[in-house]
C-alpha positions in Angstrom: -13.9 -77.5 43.5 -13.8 -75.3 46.6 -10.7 -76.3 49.1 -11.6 -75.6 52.6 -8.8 -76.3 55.8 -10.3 -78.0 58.5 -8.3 -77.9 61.6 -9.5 -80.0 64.8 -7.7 -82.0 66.9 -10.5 -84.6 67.9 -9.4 -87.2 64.7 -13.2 -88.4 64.6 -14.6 -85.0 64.4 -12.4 -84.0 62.0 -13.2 -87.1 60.0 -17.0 -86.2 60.0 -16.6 -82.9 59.2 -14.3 -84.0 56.3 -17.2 -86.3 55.0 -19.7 -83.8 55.8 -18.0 -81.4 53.3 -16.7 -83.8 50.9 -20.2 -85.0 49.8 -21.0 -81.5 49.0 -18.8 -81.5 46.5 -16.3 -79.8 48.4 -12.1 -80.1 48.0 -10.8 -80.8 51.9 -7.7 -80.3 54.0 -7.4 -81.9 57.4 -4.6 -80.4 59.9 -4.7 -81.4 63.7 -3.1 -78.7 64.7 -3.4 -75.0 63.9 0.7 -74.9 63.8 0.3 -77.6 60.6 -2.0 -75.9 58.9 0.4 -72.6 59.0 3.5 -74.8 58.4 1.6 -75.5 54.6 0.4 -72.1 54.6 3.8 -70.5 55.0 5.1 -73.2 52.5 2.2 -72.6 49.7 1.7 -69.4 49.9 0.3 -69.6 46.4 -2.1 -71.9 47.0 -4.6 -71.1 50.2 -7.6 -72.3 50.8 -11.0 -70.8 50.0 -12.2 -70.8 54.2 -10.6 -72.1 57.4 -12.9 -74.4 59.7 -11.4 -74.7 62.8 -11.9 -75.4 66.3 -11.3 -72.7 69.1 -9.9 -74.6 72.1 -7.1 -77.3 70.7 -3.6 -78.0 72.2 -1.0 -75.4 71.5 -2.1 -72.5 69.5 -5.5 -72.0 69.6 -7.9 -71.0 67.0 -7.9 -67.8 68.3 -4.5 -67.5 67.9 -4.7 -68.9 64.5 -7.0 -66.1 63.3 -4.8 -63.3 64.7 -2.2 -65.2 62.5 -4.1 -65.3 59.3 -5.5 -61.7 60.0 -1.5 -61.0 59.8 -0.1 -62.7 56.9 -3.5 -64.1 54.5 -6.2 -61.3 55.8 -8.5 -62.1 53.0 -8.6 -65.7 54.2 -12.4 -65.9 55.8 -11.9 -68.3 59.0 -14.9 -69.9 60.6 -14.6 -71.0 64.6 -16.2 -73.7 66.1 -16.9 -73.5 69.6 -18.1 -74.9 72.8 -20.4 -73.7 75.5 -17.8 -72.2 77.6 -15.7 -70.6 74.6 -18.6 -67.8 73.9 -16.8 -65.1 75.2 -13.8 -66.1 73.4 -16.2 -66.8 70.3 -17.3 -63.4 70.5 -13.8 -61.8 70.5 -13.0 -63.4 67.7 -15.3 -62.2 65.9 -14.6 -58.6 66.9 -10.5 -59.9 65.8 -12.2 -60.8 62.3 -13.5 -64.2 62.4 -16.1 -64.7 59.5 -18.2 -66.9 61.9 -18.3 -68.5 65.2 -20.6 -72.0 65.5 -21.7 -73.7 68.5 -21.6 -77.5 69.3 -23.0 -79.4 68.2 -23.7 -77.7 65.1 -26.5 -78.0 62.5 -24.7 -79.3 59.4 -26.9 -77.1 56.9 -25.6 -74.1 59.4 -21.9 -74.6 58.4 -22.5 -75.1 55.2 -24.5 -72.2 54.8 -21.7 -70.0 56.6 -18.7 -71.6 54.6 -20.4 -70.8 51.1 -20.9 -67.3 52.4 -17.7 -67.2 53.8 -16.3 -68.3 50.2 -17.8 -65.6 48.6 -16.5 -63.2 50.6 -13.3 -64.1 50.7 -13.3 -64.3 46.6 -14.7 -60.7 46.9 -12.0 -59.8 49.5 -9.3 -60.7 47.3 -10.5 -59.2 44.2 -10.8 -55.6 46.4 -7.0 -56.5 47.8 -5.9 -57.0 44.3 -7.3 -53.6 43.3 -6.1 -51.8 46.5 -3.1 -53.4 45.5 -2.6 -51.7 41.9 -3.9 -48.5 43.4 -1.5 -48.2 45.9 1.3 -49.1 43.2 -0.5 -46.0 40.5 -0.8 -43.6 43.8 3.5 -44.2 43.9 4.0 -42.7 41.0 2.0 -39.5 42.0 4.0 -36.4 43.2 3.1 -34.9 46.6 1.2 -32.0 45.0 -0.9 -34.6 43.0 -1.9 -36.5 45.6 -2.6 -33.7 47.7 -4.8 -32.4 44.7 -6.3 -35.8 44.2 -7.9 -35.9 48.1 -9.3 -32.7 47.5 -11.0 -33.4 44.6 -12.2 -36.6 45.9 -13.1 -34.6 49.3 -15.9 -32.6 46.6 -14.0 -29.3 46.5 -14.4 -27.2 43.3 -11.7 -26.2 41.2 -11.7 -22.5 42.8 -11.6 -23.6 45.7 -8.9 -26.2 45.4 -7.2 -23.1 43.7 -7.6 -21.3 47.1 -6.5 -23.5 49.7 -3.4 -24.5 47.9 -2.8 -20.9 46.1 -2.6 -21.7 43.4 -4.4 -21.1 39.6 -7.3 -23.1 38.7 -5.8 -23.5 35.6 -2.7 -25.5 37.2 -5.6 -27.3 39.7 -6.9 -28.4 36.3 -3.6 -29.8 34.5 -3.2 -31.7 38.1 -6.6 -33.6 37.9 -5.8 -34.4 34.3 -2.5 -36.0 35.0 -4.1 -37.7 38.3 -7.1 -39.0 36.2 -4.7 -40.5 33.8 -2.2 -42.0 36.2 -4.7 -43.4 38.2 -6.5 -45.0 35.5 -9.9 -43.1 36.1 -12.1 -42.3 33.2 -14.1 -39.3 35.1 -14.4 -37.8 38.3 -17.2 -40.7 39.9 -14.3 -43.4 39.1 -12.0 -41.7 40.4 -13.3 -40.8 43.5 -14.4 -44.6 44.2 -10.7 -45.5 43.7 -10.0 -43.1 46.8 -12.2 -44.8 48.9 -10.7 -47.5 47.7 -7.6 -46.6 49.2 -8.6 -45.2 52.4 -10.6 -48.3 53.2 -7.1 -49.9 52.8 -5.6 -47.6 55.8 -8.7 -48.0 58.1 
């Protein structure tokens, strides 16, 4: 079962939203507070939720706050915003900050669930790429300067030659650098190996 974190400080809403979810089928956690929810977080590390419902405007830290948090510590943790009239513009930066979704009261039930199950997926996604940039980063390591030097340039489309010529050096040594770069990075030909870059650089973006 999915486990989603709702966070709202308005006990009724939160209890509506909490049934709302629950009869989907859905796995819930109720915090008050956005500074309770982190306490778990911080605490479980090992166990996040799948999305974070919260409200934007609530005593203390505000949901806002909360997703510059998460962005920090648990960035593939998609957090949804709900929001009043007069929080738009707030809405709105968060989004641009990396909220998955901002919703305006009162909602449209089918709306949130829509945007949770999306936001689910994602996040599943999200971890799978962190994972991979993860081992990536780990294989690129163990890569000497000159090999990952050689390994941008390859991925950047130059030709042996001219890899040869910009680093003066033989083709035949450019060569026996892309072999040991294909095999310590785990790439089978040049396409893989190439995505595994981007891979990486989306990481540094």
């Amino acid at each position: 079962m999915t486990a989603i974190a709702l966070i709202e400080d308005d006990a009724a809403i939160l209890r509506s939203l909490q049934m709302l979810l629950e009869n989907r089928g859905m796995t819930v956690r109720c915090f008050r507070s956005a500074e309770s929810f982190l306490t778990e977080l911080q605490q479980q590390p090992q166990d996040p939720p799948a999305c974070v419902v919260s409200d934007i405007r609530m005593p203390g830290m505000s949901g806002l706050d909360l997703l510059n948090e998460v962005q920090r510590t648990v960035p593939t943790l998609p957090v949804i915003l709900i929001t009043g009239h007069g929080d738009i513009a707030m809405a709105v930066m968060a989004i641009k900050t990396g909220a998955f979704d901002f919703i305006e009261k009162p909602f449209d039930d089918e709306r949130l669930i829509a945007s949770i199950g999306s936001a689910v997926e994602r996040g599943a996604r999200e971890r799978i790429r962190h994972s991979e940039r993860a081992e990536l980063e780990a294989r690129v390591a163990e890569l000497s300067p000159r090999q990952r030097e050689v390994m941008q340039l390859v991925a950047d489309g130059l030709s042996t030659k001219e890899i040869a010529l910009k680093l003066d050096i033989s083709p035949r040594t450019v060569e026996n650098y892309r072999a040991w770069v294909m095999e310590k990075m785990g790439a089978n030909n040049l396409a893989a190996l190439v995505r595994k870059v981007v891979l990486l650089q989306e990481r540094e973006t």
